[in-house]
KOLGU-4560 file (N, C-alpha, C; in nm, 3 decimals, padded with zeros to 5 digits):
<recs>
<n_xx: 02.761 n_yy: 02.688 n_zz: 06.330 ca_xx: 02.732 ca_yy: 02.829 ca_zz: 06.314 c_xx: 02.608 c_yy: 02.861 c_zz: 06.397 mol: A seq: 1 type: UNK>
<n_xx: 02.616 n_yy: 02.903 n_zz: 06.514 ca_xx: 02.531 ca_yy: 02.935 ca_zz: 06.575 c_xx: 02.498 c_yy: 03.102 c_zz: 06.567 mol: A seq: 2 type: UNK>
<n_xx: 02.554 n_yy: 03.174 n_zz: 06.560 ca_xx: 02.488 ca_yy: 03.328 ca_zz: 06.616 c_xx: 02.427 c_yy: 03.399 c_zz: 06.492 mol: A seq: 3 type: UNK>
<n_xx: 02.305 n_yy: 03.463 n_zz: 06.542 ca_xx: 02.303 ca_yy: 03.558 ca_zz: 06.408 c_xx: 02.359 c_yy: 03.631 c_zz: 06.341 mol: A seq: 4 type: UNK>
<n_xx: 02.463 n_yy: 03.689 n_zz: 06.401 ca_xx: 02.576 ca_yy: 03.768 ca_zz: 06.347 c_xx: 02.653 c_yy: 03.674 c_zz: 06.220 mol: A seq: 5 type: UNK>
<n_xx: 02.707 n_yy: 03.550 n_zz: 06.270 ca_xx: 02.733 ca_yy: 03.454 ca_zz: 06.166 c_xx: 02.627 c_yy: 03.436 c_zz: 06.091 mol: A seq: 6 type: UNK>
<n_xx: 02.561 n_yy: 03.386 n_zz: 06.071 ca_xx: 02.437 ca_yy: 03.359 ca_zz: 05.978 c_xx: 02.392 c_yy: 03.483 c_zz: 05.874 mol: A seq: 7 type: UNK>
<n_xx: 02.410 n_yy: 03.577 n_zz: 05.959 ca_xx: 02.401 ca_yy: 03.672 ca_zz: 05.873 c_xx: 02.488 c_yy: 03.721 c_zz: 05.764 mol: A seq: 8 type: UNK>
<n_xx: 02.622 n_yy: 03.701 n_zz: 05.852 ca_xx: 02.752 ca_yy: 03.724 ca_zz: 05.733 c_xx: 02.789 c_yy: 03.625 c_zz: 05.653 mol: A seq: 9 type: UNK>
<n_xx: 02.689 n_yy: 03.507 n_zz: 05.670 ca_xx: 02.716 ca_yy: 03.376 ca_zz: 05.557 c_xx: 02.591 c_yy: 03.426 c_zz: 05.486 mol: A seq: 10 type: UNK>
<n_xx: 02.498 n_yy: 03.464 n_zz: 05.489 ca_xx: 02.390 ca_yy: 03.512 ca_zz: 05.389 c_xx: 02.451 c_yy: 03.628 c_zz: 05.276 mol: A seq: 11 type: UNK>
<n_xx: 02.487 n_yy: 03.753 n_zz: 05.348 ca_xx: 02.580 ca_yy: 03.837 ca_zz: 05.247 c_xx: 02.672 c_yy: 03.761 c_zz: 05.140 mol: A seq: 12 type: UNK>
<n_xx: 02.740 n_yy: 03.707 n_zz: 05.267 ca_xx: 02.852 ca_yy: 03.631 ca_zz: 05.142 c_xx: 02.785 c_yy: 03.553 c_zz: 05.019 mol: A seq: 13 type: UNK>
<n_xx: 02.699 n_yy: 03.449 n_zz: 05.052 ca_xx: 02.623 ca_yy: 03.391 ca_zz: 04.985 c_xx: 02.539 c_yy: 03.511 c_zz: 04.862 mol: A seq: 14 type: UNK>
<n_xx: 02.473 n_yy: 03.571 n_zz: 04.912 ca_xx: 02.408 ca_yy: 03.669 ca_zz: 04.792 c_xx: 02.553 c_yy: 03.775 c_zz: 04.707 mol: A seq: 15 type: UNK>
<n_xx: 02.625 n_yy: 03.816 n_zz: 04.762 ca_xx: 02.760 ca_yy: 03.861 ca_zz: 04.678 c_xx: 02.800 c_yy: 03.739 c_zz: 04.576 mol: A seq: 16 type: UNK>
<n_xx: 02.856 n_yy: 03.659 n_zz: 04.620 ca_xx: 02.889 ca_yy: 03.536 ca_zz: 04.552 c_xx: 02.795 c_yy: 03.462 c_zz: 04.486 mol: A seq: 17 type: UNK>
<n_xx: 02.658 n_yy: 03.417 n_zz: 04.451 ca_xx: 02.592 ca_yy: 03.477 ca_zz: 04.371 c_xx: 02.583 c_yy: 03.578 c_zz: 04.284 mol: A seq: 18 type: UNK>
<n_xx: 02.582 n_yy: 03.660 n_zz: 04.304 ca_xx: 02.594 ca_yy: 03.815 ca_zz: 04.236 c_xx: 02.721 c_yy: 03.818 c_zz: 04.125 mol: A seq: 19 type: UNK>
<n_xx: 02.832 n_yy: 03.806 n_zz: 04.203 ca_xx: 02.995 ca_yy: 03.844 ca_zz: 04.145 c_xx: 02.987 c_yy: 03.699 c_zz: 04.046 mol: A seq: 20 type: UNK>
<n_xx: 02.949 n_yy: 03.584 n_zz: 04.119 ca_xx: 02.981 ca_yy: 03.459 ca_zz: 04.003 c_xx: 02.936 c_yy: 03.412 c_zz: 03.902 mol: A seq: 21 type: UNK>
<n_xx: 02.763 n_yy: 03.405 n_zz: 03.906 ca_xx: 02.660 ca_yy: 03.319 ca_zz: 03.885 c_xx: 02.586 c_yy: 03.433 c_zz: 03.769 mol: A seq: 22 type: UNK>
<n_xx: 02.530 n_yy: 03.556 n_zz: 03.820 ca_xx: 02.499 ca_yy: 03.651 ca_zz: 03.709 c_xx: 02.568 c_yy: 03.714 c_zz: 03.653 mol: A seq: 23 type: UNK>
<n_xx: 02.512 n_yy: 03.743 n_zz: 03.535 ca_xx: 02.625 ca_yy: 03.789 ca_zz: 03.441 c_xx: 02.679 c_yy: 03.694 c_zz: 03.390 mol: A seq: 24 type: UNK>
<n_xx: 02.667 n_yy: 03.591 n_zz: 03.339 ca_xx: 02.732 ca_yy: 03.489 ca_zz: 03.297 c_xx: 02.659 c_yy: 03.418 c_zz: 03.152 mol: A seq: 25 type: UNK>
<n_xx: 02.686 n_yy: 03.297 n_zz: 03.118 ca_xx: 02.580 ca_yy: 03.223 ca_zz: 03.027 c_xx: 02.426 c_yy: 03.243 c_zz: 03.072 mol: A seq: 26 type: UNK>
<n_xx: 02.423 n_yy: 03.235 n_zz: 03.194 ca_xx: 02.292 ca_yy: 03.178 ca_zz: 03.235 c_xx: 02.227 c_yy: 03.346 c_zz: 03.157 mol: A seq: 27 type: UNK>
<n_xx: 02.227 n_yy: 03.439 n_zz: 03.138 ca_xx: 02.215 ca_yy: 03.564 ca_zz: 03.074 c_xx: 02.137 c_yy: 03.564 c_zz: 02.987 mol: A seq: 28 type: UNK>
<n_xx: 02.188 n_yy: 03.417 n_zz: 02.887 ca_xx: 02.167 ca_yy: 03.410 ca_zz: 02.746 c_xx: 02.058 c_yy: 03.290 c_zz: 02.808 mol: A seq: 29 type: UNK>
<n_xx: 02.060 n_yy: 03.211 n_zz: 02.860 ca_xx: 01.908 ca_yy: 03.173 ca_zz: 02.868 c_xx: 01.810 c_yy: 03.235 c_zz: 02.915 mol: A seq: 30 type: UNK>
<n_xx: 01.822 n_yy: 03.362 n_zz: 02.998 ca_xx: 01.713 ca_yy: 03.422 ca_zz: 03.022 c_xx: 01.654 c_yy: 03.503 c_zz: 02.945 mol: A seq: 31 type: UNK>
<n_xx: 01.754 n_yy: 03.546 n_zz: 02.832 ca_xx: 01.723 ca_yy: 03.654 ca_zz: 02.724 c_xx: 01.623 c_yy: 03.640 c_zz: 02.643 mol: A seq: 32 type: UNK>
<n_xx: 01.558 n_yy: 03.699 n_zz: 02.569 ca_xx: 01.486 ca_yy: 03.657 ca_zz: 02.465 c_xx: 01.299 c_yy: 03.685 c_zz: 02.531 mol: A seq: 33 type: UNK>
<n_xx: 01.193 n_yy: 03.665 n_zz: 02.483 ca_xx: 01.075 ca_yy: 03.682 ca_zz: 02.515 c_xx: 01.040 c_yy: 03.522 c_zz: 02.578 mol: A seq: 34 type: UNK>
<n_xx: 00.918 n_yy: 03.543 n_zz: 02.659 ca_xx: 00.899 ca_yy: 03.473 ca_zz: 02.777 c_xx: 00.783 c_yy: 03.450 c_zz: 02.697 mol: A seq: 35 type: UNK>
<n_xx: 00.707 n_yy: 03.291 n_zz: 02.671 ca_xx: 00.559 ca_yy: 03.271 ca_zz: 02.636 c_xx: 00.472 c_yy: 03.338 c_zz: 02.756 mol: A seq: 36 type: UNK>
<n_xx: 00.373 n_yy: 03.335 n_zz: 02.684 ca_xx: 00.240 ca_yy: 03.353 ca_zz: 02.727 c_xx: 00.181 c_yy: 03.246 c_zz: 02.802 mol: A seq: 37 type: UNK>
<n_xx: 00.144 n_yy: 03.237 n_zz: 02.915 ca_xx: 00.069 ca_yy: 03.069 ca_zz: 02.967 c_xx: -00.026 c_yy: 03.143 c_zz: 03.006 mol: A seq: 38 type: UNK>
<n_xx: -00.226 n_yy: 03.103 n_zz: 02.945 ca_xx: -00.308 ca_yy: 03.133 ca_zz: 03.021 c_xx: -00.363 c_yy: 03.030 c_zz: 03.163 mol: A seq: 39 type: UNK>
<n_xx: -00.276 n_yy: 02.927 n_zz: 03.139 ca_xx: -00.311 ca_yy: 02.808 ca_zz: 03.245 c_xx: -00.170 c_yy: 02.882 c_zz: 03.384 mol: A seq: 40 type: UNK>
<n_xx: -00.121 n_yy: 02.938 n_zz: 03.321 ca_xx: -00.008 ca_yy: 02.942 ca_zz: 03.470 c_xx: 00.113 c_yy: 02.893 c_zz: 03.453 mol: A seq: 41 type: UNK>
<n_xx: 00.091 n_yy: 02.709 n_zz: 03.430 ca_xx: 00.161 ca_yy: 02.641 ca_zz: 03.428 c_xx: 00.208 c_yy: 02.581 c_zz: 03.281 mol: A seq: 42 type: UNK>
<n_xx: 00.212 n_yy: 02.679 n_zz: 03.185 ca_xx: 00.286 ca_yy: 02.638 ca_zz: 03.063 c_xx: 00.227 c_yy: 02.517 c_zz: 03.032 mol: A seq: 43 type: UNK>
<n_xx: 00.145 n_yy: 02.433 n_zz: 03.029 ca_xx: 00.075 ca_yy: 02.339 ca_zz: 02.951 c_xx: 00.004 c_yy: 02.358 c_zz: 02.855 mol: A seq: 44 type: UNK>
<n_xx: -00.011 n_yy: 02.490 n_zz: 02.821 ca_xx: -00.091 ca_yy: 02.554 ca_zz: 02.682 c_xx: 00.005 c_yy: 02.599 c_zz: 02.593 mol: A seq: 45 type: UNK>
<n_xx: 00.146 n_yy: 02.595 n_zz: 02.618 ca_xx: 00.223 ca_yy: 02.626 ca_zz: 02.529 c_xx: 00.311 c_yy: 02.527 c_zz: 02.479 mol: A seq: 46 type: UNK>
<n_xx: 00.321 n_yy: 02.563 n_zz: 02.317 ca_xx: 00.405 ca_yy: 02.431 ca_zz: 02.280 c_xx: 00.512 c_yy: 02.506 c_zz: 02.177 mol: A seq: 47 type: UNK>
<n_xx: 00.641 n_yy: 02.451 n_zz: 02.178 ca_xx: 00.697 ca_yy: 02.497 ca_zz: 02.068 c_xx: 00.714 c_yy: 02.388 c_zz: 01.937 mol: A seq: 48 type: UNK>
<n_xx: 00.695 n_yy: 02.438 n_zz: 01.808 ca_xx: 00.701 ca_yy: 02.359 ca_zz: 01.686 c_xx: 00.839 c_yy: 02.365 c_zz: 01.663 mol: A seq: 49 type: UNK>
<n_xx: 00.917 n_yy: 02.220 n_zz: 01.609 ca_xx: 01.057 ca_yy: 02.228 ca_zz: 01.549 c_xx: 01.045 c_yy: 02.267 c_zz: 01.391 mol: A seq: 50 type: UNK>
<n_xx: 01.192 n_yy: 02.229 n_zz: 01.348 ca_xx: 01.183 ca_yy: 02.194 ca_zz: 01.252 c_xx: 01.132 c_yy: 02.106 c_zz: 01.134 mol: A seq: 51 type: UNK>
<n_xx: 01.089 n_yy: 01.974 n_zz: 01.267 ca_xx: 01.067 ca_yy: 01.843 ca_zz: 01.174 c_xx: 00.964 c_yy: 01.899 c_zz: 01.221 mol: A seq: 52 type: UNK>
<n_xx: 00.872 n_yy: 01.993 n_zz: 01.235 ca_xx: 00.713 ca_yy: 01.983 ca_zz: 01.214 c_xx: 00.660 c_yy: 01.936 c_zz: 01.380 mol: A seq: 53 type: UNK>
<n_xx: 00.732 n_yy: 01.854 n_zz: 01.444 ca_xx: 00.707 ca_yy: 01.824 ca_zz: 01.607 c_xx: 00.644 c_yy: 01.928 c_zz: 01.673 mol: A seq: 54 type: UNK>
<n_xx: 00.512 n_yy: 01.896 n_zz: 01.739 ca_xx: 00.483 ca_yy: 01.978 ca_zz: 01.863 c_xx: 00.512 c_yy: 01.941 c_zz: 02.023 mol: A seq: 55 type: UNK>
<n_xx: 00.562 n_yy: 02.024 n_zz: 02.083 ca_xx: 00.663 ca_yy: 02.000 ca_zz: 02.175 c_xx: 00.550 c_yy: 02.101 c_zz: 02.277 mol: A seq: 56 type: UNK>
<n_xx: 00.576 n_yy: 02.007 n_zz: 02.387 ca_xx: 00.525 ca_yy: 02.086 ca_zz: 02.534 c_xx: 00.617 c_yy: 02.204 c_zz: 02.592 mol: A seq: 57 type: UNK>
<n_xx: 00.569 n_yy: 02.319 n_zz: 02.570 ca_xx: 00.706 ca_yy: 02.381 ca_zz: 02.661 c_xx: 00.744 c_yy: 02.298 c_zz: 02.805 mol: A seq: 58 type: UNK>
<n_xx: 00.681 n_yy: 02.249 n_zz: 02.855 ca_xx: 00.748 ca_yy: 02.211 ca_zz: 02.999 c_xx: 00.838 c_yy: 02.058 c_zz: 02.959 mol: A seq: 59 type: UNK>
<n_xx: 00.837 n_yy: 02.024 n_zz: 02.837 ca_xx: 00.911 ca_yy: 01.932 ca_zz: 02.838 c_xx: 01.034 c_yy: 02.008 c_zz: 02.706 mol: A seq: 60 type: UNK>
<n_xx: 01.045 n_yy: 02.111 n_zz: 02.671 ca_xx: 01.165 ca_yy: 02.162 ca_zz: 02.620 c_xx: 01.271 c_yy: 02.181 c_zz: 02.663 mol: A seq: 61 type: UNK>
<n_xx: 01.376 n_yy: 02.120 n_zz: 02.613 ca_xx: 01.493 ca_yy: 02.189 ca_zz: 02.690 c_xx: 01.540 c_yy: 02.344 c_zz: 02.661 mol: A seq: 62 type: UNK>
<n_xx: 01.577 n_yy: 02.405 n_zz: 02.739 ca_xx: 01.583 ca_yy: 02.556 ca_zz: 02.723 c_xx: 01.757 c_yy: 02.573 c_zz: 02.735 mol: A seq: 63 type: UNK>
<n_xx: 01.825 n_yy: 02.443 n_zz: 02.739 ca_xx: 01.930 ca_yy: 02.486 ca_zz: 02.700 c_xx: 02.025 c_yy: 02.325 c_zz: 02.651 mol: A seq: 64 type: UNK>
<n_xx: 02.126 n_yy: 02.357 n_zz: 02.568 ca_xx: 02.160 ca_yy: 02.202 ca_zz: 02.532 c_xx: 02.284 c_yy: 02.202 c_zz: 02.630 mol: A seq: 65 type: UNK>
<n_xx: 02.382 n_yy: 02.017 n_zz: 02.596 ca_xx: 02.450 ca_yy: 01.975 ca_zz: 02.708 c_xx: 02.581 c_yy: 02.098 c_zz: 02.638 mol: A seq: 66 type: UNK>
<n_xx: 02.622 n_yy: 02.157 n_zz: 02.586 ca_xx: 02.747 ca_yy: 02.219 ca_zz: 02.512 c_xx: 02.709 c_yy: 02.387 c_zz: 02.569 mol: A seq: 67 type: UNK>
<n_xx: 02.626 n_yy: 02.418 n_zz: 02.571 ca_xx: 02.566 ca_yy: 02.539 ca_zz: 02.668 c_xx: 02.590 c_yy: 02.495 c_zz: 02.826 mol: A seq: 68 type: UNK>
<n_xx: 02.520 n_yy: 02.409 n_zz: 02.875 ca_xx: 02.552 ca_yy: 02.393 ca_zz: 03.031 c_xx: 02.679 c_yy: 02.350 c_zz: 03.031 mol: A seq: 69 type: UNK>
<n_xx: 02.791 n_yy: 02.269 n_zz: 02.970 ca_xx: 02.919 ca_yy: 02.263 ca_zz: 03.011 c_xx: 03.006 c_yy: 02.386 c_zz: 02.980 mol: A seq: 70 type: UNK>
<n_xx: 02.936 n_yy: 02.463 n_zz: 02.898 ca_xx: 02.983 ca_yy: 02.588 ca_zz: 02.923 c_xx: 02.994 c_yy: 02.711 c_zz: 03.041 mol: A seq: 71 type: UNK>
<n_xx: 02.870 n_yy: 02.701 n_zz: 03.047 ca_xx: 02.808 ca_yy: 02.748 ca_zz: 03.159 c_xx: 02.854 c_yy: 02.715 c_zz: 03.317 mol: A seq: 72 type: UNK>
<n_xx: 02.874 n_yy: 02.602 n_zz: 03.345 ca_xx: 02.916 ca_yy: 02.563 ca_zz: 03.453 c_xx: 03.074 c_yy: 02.550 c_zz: 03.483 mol: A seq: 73 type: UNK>
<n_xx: 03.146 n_yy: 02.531 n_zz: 03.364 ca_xx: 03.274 ca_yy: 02.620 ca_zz: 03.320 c_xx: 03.328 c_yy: 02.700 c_zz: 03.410 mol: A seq: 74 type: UNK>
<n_xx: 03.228 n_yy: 02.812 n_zz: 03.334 ca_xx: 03.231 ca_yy: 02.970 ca_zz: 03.358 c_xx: 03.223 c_yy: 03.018 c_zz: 03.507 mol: A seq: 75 type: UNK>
<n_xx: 03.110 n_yy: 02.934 n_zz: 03.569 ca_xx: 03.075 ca_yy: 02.972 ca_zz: 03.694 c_xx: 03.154 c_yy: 02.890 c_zz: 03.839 mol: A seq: 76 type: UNK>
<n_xx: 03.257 n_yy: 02.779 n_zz: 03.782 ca_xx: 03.346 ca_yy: 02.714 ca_zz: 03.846 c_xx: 03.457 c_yy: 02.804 c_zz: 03.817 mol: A seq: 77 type: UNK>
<n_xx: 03.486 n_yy: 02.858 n_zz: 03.725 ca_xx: 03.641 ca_yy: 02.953 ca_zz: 03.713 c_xx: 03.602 c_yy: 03.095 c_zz: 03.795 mol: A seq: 78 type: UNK>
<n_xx: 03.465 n_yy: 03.120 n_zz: 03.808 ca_xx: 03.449 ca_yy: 03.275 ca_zz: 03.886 c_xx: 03.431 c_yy: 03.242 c_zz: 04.014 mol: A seq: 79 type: UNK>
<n_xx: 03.353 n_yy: 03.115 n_zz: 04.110 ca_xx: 03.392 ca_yy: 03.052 ca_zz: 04.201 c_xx: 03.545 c_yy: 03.051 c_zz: 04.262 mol: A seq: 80 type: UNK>
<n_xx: 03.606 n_yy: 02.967 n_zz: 04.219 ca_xx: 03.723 ca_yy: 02.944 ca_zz: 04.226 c_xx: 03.849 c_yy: 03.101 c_zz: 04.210 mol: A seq: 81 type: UNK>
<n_xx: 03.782 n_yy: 03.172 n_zz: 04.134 ca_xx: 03.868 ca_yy: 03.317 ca_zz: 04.120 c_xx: 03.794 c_yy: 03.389 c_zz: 04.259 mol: A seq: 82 type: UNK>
<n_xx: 03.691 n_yy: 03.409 n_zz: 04.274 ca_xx: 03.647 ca_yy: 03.420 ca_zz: 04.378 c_xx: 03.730 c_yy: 03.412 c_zz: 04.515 mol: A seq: 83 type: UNK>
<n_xx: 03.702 n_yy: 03.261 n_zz: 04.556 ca_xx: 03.761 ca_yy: 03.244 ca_zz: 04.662 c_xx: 03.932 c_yy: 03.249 c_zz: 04.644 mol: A seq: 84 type: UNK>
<n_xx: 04.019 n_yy: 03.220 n_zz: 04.545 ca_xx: 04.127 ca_yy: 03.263 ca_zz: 04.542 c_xx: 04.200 c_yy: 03.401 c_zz: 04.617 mol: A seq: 85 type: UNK>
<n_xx: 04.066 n_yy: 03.522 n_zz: 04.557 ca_xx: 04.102 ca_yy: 03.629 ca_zz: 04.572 c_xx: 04.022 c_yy: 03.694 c_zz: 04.732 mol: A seq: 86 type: UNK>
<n_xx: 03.956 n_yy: 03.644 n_zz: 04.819 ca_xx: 03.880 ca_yy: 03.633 ca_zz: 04.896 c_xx: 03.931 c_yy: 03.741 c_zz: 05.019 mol: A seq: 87 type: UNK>
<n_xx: 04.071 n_yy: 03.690 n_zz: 05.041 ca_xx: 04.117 ca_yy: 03.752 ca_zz: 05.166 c_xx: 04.214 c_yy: 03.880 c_zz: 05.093 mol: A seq: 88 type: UNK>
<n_xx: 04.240 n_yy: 03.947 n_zz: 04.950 ca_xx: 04.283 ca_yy: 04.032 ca_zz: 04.899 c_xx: 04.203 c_yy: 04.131 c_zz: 04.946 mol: A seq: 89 type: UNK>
<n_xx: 04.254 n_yy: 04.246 n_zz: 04.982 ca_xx: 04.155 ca_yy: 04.361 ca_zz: 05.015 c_xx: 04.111 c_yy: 04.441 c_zz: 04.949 mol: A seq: 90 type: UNK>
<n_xx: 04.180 n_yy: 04.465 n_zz: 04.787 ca_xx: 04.160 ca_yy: 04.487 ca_zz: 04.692 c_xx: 03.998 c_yy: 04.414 c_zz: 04.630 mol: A seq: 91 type: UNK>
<n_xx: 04.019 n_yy: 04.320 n_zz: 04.640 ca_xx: 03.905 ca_yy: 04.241 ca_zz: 04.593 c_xx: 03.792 c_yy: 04.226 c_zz: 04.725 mol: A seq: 92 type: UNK>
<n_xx: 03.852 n_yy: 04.277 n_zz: 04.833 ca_xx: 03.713 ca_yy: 04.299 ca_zz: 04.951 c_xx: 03.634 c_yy: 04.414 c_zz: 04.931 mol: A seq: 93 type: UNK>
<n_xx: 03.715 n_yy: 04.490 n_zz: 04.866 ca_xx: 03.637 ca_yy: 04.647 ca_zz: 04.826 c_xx: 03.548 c_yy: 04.617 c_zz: 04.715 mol: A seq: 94 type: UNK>
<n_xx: 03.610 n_yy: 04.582 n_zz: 04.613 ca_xx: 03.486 ca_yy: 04.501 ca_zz: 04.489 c_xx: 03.411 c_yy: 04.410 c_zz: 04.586 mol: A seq: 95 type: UNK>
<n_xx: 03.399 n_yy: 04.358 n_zz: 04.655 ca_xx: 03.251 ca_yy: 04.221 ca_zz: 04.670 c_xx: 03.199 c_yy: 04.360 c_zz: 04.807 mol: A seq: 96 type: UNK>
<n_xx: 03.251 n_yy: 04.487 n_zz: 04.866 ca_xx: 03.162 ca_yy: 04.566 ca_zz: 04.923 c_xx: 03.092 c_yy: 04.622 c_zz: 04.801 mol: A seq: 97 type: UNK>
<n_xx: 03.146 n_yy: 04.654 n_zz: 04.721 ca_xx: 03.015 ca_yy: 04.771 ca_zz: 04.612 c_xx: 02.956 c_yy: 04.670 c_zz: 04.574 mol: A seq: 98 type: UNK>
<n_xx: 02.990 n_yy: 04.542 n_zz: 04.509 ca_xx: 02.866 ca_yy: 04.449 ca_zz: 04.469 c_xx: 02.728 c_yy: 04.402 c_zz: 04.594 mol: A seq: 99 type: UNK>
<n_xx: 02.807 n_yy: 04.374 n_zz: 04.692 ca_xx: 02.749 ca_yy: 04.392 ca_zz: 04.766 c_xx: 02.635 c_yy: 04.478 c_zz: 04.786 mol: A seq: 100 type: UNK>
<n_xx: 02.673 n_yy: 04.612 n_zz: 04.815 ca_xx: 02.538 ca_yy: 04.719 ca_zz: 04.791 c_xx: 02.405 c_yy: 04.676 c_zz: 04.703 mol: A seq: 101 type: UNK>
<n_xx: 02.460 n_yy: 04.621 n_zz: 04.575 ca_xx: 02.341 ca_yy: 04.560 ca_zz: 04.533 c_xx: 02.275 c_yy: 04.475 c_zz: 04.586 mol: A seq: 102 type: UNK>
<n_xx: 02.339 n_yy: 04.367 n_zz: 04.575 ca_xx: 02.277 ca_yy: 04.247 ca_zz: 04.654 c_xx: 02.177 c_yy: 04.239 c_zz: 04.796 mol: A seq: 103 type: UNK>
<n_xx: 02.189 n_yy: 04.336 n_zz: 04.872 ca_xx: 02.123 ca_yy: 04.376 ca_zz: 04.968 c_xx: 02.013 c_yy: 04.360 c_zz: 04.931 mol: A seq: 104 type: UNK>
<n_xx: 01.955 n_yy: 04.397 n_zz: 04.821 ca_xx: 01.813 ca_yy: 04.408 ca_zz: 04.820 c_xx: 01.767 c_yy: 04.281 c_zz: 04.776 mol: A seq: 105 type: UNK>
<n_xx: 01.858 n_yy: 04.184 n_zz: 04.744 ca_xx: 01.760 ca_yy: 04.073 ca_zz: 04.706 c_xx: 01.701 c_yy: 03.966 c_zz: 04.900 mol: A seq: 106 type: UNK>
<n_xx: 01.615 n_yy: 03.927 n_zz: 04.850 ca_xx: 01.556 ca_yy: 03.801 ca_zz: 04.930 c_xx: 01.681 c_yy: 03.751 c_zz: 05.001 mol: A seq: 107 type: UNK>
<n_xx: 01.690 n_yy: 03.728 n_zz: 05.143 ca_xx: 01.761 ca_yy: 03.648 ca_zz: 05.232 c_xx: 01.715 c_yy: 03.488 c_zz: 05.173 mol: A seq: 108 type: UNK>
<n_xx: 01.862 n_yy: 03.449 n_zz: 05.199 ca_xx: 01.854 ca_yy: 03.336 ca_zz: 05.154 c_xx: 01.806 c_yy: 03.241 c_zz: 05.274 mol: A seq: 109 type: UNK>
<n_xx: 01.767 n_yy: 03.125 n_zz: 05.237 ca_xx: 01.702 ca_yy: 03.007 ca_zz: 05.309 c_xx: 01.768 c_yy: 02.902 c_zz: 05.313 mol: A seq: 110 type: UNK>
<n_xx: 01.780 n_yy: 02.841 n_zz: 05.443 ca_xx: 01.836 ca_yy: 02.725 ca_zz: 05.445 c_xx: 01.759 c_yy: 02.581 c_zz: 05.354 mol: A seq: 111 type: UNK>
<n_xx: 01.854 n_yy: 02.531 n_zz: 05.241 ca_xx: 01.784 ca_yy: 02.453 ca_zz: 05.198 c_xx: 01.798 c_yy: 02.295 c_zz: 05.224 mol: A seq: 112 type: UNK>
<n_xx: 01.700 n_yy: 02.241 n_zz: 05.337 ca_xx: 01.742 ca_yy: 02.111 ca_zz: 05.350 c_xx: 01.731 c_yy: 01.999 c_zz: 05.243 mol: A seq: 113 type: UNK>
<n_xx: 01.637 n_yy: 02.036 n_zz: 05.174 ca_xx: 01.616 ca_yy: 01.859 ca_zz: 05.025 c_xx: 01.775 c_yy: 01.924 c_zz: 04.962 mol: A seq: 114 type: UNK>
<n_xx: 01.875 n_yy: 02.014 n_zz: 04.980 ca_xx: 02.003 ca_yy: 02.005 ca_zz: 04.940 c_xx: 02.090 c_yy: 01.887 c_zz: 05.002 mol: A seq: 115 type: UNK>
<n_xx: 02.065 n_yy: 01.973 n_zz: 05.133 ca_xx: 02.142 ca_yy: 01.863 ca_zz: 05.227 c_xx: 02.123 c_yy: 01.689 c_zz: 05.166 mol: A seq: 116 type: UNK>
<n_xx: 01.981 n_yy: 01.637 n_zz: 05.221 ca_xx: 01.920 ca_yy: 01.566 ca_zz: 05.219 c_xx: 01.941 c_yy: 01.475 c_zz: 05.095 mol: A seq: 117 type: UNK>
<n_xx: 01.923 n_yy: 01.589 n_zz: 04.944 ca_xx: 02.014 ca_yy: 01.527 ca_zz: 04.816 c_xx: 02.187 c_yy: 01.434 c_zz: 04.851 mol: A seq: 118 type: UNK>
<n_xx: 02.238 n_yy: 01.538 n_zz: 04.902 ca_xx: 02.398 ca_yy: 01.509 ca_zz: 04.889 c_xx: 02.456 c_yy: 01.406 c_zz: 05.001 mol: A seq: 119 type: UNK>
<n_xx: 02.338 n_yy: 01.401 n_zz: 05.101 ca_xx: 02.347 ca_yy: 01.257 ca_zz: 05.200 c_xx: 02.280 c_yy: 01.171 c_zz: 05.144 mol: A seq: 120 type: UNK>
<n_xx: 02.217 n_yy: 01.180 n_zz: 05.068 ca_xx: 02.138 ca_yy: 01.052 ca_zz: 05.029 c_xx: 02.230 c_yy: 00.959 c_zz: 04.886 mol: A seq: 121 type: UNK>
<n_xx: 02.289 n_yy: 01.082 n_zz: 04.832 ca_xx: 02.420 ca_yy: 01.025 ca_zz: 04.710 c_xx: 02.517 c_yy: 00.971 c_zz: 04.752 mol: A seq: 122 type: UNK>
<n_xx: 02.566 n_yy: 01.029 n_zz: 04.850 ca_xx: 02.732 ca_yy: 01.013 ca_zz: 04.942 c_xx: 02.685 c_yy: 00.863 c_zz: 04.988 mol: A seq: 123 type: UNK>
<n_xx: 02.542 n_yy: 00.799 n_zz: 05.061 ca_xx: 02.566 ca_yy: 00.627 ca_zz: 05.069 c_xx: 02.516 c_yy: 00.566 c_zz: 04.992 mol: A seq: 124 type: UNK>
<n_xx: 02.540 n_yy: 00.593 n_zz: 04.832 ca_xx: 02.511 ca_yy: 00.556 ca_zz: 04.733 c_xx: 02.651 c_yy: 00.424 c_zz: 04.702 mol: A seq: 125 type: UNK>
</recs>
C-alpha cells in the first residue's frame, strides 16, 4: 500500500469498522459507571475493598472477568465478520457512509508496529 489515497481509505475503513463493530457493544458496560479519583495520576492512591475485607490496588483490579471478555469478544467477532460479509452490499455501503460521518472526527489512526512485531514474534514461537 503505497499511495496516500490508499492509506487514507484504509484509515476510514479502519475508524468506521471500529465505530459499526467495537462501540456500542459490551465494552459499553465496562466503561459505564463513575471513574475514581487519582491525585497521583497514576491510580496508585486508589484501592478498591472486596468483600472479604481485601484492599486491592486499582491498577491491579480486574475491571472485567473471563465470562464478560468471552462475551465481549463474541460480540465483536460476529459484528466483524457481519461486517465484512456485508461489505460489498450497497445497502450496507450507505450505512458505514452515515457512520462514517461520525467517525471523521476521531484521531487518524497510527501505524502500530509492537503489533506487528507481537504477531512475528508468536508466529516463530
Amino acid at each position: 500500500m503505497d499511495t496516500e489515497e490508499e492509506k487514507q481509505n484504509v484509515a476510514r475503513l479502519a475508524k468506521v469498522m471500529a465505530l459499526m463493530c467495537i462501540r456500542n457493544t459490551g465494552l459499553e458496560n465496562i466503561h459505564a459507571g463513575r471513574s475514581p479519583i487519582s491525585e497521583t495520576g497514576d491510580y496508585s492512591d486508589v484501592f478498591v475493598h472486596d468483600a472479604q475485607g481485601r484492599k486491592i490496588p486499582w491498577t491491579d483490579v480486574s475491571h472485567i472477568d473471563d465470562e464478560e471478555m468471552k462475551a465481549l469478544m463474541k460480540e465483536i467477532v460476529n459484528r466483524l465478520y457481519t461486517f465484512l460479509l456485508h461489505i460489498d452490499d450497497p445497502h450496507f455501503q450507505a450505512l458505514m457512509e452515515r457512520w462514517a460521518t461520525v467517525s471523521r472526527k476521531w484521531d487518524e489512526p497510527e501505524l502500530e508496529k509492537s503489533f506487528l512485531t507481537a504477531l512475528s514474534d508468536s508466529d516463530s514461537r
